[in-house]
C-alpha positions as CSV (number, residue, x, y, z in Angstrom):
1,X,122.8,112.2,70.1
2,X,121.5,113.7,73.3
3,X,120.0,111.4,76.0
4,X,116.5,113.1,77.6
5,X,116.8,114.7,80.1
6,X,114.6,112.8,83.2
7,X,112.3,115.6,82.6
8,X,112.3,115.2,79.1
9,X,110.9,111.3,80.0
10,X,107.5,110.1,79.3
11,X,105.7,109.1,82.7
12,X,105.0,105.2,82.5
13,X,101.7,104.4,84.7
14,X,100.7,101.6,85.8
15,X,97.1,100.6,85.3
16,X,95.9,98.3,88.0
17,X,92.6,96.1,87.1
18,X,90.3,94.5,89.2
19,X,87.3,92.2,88.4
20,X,84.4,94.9,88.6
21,X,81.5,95.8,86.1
22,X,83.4,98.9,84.9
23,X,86.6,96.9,84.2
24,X,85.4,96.8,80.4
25,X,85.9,100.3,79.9
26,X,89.5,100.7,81.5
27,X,90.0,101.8,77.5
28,X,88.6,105.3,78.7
29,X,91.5,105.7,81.1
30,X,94.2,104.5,79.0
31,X,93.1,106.8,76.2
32,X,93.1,109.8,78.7
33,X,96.9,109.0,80.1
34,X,97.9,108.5,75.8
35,X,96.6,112.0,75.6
36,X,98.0,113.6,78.4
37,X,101.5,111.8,77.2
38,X,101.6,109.3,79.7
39,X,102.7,105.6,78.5
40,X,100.6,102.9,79.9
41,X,101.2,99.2,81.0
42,X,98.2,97.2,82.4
43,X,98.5,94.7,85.2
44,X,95.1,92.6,85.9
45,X,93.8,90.8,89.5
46,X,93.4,87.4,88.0
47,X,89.7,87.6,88.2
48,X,89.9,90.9,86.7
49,X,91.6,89.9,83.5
50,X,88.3,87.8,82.5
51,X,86.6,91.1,82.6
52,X,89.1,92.6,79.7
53,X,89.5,92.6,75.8
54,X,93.1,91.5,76.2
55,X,94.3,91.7,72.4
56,X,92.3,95.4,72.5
57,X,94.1,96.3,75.0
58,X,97.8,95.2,74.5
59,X,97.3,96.6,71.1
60,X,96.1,100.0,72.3
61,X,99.3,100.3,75.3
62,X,101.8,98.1,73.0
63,X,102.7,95.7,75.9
64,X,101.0,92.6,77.6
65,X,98.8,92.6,80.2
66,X,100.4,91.4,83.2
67,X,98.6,89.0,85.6
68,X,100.9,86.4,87.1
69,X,104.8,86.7,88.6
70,X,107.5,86.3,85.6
71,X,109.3,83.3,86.3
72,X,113.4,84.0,87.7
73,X,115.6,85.3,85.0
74,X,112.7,86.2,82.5
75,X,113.2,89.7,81.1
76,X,110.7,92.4,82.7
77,X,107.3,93.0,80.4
78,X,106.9,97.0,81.7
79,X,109.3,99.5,82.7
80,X,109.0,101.0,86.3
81,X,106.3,102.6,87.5
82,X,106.5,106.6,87.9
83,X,102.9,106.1,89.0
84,X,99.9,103.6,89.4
85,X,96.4,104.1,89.1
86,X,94.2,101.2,90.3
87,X,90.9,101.7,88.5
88,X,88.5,100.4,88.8
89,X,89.7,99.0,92.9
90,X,87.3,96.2,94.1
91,X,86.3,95.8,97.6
92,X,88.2,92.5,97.8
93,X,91.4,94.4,96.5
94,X,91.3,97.4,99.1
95,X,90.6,95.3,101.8
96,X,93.7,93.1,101.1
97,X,96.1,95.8,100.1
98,X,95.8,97.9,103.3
99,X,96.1,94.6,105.2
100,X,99.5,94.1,103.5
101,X,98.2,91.0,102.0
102,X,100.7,90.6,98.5
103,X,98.8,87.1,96.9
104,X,98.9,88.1,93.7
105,X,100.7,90.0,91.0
106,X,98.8,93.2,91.1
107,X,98.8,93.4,95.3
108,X,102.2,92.5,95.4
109,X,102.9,95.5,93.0
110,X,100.4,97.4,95.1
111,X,102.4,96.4,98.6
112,X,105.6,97.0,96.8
113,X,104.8,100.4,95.6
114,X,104.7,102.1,98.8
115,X,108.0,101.4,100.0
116,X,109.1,102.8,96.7
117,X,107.2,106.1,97.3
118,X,105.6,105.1,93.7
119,X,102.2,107.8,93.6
120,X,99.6,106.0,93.6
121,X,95.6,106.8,93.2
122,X,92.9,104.4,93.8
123,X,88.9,105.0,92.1
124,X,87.5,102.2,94.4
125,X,84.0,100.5,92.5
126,X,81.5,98.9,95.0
127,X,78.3,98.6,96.0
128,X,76.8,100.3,99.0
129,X,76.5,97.2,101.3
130,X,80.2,96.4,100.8
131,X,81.0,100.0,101.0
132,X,79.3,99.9,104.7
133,X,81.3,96.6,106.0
134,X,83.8,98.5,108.8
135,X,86.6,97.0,107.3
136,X,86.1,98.5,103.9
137,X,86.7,102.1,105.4
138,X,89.4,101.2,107.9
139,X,90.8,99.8,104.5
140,X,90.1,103.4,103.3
141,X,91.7,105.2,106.2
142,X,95.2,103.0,106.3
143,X,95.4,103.5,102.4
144,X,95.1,107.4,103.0
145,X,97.7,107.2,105.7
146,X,99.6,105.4,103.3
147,X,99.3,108.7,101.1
148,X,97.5,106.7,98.6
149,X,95.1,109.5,96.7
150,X,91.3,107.9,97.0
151,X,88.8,108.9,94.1
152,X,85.9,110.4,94.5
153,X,83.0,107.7,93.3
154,X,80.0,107.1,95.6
155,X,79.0,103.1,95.7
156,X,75.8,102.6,94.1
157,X,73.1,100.2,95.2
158,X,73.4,96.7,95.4
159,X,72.4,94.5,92.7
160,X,71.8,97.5,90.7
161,X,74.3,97.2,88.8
162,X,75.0,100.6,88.6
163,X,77.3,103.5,88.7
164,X,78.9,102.9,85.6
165,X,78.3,106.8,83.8
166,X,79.3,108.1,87.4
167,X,82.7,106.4,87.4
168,X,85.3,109.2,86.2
169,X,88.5,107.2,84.8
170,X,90.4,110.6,84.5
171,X,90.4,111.6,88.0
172,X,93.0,109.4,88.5
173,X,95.4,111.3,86.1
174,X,94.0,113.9,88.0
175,X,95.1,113.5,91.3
176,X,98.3,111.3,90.2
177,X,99.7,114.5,87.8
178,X,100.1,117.2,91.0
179,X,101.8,114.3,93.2
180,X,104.1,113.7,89.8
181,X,105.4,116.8,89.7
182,X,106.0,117.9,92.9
183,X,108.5,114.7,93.1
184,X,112.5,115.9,92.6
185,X,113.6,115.5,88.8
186,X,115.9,113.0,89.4
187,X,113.0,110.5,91.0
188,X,110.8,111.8,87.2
């Protein structure tokens, strides 16, 4: 029997959740990646996994959600990353990650990524009032620098509640797919 060839491989991304109103609908962006032949793990901020149908959600991407560090020795949930998407990013998550801060699962995956060269997009979900705290786009500018490929949504008012029809799950696949093929085959 013939091994696949690394470009034969199906991508494995990484979904990265944080607790924001949209969370609940992360089942958009899975489906999307499923249809565009992508296989899909899930790793959750800890507040952000309050904001998911877990058992909907393993079922749909066949694997657990990850929130916490496996302990020593225990056998790895996902495969590796060819790519992350953190969608929806919260303000508290963009903040800490371009800050190097690594006090959870998901930012450690996040802080770890980069020195792997891992593509990785980020569709930030905020108000407008967090969005204009200076740290938020210094945040913004170190992730770029980084390479990390920013999405497109505008914040929406505070306490509106908002934004949610404006938040477009796919344009994470979409910047993520150019930045996956343009790596060498044998890093596919």
């Amino acid at each position: 029997m013939n091994e696949p060839s690394a470009s034969d491989k199906t991508p494995f991304l990484y979904v990265v959740v944080c607790a924001c109103g949209v969370a609940a609908d992360v089942g958009r962006l899975i489906t999307a990646a499923q249809e565009r032949r992508w296989d899909v793990g899930v790793i959750a901020t800890p507040q952000g996994l309050g904001f998911l149908d877990t058992a909907a959600i393993e079922e749909q991407t066949g694997y657990p959600i990850r929130s916490a560090w496996r302990a020593p020795g225990d056998p790895r949930p996902l495969p590796s990353a060819d790519a992350i998407a953190v969608a929806p990013a919260s303000f508290n998550t963009v903040n800490k990650w371009a800050a190097g801060i690594s006090d959870t699962l998901a930012l450690g995956v996040l802080c770890e990524a980069f020195g792997m060269g891992v593509p990785t997009a980020a569709l930030p979900y905020l108000n407008a009032a967090q969005a204009a705290h200076p740290a938020y786009r210094r945040s913004l500018d170190q992730l770029r620098e980084m390479g990390i490929l920013i999405g497109s949504y505008e914040p929406h008012r505070p306490k509106a509640g908002g934004g949610a029809d404006s938040f477009r799950w796919e344009e994470a696949l979409d910047l993520l797919e150019p930045r996956l093929r343009a790596r060498p085959p044998s890093q596919r």
